[in-house]
N, C-alpha and C positions, 0 to 999 in steps of 0.2 A: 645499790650494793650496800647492805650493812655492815658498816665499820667493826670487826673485832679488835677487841684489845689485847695486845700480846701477851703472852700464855706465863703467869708471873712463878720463878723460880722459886723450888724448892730451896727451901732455906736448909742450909747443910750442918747436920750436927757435928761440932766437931767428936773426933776419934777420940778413942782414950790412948793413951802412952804405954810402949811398953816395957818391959822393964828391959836393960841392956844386952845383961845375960841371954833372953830369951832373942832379942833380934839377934846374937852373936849364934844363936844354935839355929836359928833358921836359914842364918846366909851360910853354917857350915852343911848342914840338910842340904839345900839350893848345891851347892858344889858339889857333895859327892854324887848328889843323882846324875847333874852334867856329865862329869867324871863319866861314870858309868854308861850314861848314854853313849859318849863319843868312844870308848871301847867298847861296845856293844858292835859301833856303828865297823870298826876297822876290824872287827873280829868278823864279822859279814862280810865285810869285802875282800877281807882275806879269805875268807871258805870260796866266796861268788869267782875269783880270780884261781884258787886253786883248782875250782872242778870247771872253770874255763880252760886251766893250761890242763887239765887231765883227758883234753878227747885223743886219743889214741888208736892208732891202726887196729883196733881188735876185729877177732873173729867170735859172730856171733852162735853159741849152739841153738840149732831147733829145739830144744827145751829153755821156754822163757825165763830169762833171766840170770842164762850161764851164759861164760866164756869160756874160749878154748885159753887154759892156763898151764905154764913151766911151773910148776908147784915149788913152793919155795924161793922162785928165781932163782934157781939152783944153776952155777956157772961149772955145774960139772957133767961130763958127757952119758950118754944112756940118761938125761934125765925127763923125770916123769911128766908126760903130758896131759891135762886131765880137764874137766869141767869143773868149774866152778863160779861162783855168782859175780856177776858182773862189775868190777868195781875202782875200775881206769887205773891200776896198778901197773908197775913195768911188766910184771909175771903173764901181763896180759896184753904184751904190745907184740904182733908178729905185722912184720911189712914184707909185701910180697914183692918179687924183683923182677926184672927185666931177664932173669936167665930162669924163669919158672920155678924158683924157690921159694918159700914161705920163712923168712928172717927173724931170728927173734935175735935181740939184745946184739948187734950188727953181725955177730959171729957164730952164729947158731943159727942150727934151720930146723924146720919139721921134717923129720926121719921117721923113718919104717926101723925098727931095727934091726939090724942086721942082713938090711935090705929084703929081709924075706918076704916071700908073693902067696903066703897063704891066709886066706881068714880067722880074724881073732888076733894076727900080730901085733905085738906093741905099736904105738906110735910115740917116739921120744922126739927128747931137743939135741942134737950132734953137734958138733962143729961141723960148719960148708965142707963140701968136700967133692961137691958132685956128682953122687952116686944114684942109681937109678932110685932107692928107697927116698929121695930126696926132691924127686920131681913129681910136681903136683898141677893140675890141669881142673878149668873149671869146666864140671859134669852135672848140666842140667841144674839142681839147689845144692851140691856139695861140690866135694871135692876127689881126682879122681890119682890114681897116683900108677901110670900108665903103663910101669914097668911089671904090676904084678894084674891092670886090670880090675883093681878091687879100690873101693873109696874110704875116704875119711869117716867113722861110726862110733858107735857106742854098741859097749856090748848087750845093751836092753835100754831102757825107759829111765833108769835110776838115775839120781842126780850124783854129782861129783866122785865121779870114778874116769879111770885110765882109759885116754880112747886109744881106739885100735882102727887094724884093718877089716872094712865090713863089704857084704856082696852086692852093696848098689841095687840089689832091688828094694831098695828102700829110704829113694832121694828126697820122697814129696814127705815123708814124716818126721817127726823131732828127732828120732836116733841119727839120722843119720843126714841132713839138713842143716847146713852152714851158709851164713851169711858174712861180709858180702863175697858171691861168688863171682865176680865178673875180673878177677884182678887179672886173669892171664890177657889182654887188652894191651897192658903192660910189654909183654913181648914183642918184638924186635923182628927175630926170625922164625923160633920157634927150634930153632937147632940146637939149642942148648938142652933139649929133653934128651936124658940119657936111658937107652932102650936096652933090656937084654930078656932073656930067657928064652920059654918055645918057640917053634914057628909061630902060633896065633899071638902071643905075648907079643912078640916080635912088631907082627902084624896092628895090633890092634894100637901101640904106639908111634907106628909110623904116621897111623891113621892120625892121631891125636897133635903129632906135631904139626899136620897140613892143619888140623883145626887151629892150631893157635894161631899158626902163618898168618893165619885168611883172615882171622877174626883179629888181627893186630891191626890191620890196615894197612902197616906200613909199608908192605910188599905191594906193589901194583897185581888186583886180581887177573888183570892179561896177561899177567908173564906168568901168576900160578898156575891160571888154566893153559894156557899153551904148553908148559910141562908136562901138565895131568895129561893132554890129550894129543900129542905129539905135533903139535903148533895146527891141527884143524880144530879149533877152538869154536866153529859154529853149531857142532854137531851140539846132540844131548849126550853131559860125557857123565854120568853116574860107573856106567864100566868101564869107562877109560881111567876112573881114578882106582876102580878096584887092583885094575890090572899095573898104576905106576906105583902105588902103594904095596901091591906086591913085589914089584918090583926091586924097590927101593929098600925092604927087608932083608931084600937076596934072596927073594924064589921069584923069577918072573916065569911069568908066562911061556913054557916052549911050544905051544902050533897055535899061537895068537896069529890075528890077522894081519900085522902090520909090526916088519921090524923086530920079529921073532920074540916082541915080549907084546907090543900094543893090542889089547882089547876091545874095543868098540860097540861090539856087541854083547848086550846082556843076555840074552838066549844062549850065545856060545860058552858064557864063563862056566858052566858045568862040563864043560869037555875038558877043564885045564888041569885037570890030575883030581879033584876033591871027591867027597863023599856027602850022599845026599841022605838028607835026613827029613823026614815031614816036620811041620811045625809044630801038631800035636804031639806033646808026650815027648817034645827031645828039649833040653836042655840047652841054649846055645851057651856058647865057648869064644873064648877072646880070639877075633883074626877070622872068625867064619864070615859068610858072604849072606845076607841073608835076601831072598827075592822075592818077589811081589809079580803079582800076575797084571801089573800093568799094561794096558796093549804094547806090544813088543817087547817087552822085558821092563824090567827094574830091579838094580840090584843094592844092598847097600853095607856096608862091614863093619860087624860087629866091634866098635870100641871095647866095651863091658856086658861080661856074659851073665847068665843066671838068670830068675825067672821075669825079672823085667829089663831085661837089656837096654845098653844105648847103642844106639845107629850113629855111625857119620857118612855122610855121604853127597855125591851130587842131584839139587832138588831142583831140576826143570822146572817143576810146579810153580817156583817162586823167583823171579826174575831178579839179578844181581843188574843194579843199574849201573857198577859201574864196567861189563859186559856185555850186556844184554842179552846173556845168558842166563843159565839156572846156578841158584846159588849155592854156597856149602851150607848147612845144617848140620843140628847135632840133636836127637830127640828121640823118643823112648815109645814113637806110633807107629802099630802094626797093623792099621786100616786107616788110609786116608784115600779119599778122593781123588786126590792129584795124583799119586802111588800106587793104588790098589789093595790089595788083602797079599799079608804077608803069608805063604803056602808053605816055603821051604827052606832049610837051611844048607850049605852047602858048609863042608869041614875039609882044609886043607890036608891032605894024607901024609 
């Protein structure tokens, strides 16, 4: 191995000197950048911390990038409800409750005003009060407000305007598509949904509070279905719920087969006072019963009417395990397999 000799040091020139003045300006340069840096650093962590404590209960509009907003956070009543751009504000905090209300600011709720059930109605922020314009139910991608039958919308495409009440045939698009829709989960019983108007109005909320019942969990589904079906709980009860739901409105069934209201069969529910309508070319209506040519019958009642309706009803087709029956559903199909082909609608008289 050939000896190398170690690698001989650069000989270092020294530095020049400089003059005091300028090292005095360099260490004050050297501090204010600091300075600056470490409030850079805490002005970050203040934004990083604020828009960490800003996630908030919002509701999101199908048009990307709004929320449903109390304009102004206006702490006064009739006030306006509207879309606008998302932006973790109070004006945009609504928490939904355990009694089917949509809460904003702990004492204010999402209201209809003036409780009214036609399309196009305002929708304001009230104070609680538990009125039926006040109870709101998740339908399908929005929201369904069960006393008029009509859901949470907009009245077109346009961004940051007044929502109102719209015809739910138009859950799967932006106008009328809210997220998150799953809060009624949150309920308890479902008895706190306050019902008034027509007979089908009537109807089609009755319908909507066994939806929440069932879909809470918290009820055992054996003691639901046993109600629904007058404790023979193994049959197929899709008409035994038409007929307790009628019931429970206050029109039962008078020449049902069982117990002077209980229905059972889906064939016979056109014998029980209604009016028959084809599918084609009619309209349905909140509260109608609508039937499917499934062998034997299948029938299922209209929640939300107009040209794309929702159904709820009992779905054989899909086994509830904790029954081992068919379960509840709630869905907007007028040909399924399991069902059949939706033929006709049935209109309580």
């Amino acid at each position: 191995m050939d000896f190398q000799p170690p690698a001989q040091r650069r000989r270092q020139q020294p530095r020049p000197r400089r003059h005091p003045l300028i090292r005095y300006l360099i260490l004050l340069a050297c501090i204010v950048v600091a300075g600056g840096l470490l409030a850079g650093a805490h002005f970050a962590s203040k934004v990083i911390a604020s828009r960490q404590g800003s996630a908030i209960p919002e509701i999101k509009s199908g048009l990307a990038g709004y929320c449903l907003d109390d304009r102004d956070n206006s702490p006064a009543a009739n006030a306006i409800v509207y879309t606008r751009h998302c932006n973790g504000r109070a004006s945009q905090e609504w928490q939904p409750t355990g009694s089917s209300t949509i809460q904003h600011d702990g004492t204010y709720c999402l209201s209809v005003q003036n409780n009214a059930t036609t399309a196009g109605s305002k929708i304001v922020a009230n104070p609680c009060n538990g009125s039926p314009g006040q109870s709101w139910v998740s339908a399908i991608d929005g929201y369904e407000n069960p006393g008029s039958a009509l859901c949470l919308g907009l009245p077109n495409s346009a961004t940051s305007q007044q929502v109102v009440l719209a015809s739910c045939d138009g859950l799967t698009t932006p106008d009328e598509a809210w997220q998150p829709a799953t809060w009624h989960k949150n309920d308890t019983t479902g008895a706190s949904l306050a019902c008034s108007g027509t007979q089908g109005q009537l109807v089609a909320c009755y319908a909507a509070k066994e939806w929440v019942a069932w879909r809470s969990g918290t009820i055992s589904h054996s003691s639901l279905l046993n109600a629904y079906t007058d404790g023979n709980s193994s049959e197929e009860w899709c008409a035994d719920f038409v007929s307790y739901i009628y019931k429970e409105a206050g029109y039962p069934f008078q020449w049902a087969d069982r117990d002077g209201w209980d229905e059972y069969v889906a064939d016979n529910v056109q014998n029980m006072g209604f009016t028959y309508h084809p599918a084609d070319g009619y309209t349905p209506q909140p509260g109608d019963v609508a039937y499917f040519d499934y062998s034997g019958g299948h029938v299922e009642i209209v929640a939300v009417g107009g040209p794309k309706p929702i159904f709820i009803y009992g779905d054989s087709g899909h086994i509830d395990p904790a029954t081992g029956n068919g379960d509840m559903t709630e869905n907007t199909i007028t040909n399924d397999p399991s069902e059949g082909q939706l033929i006709y609608y049935l209109s309580p008289n």
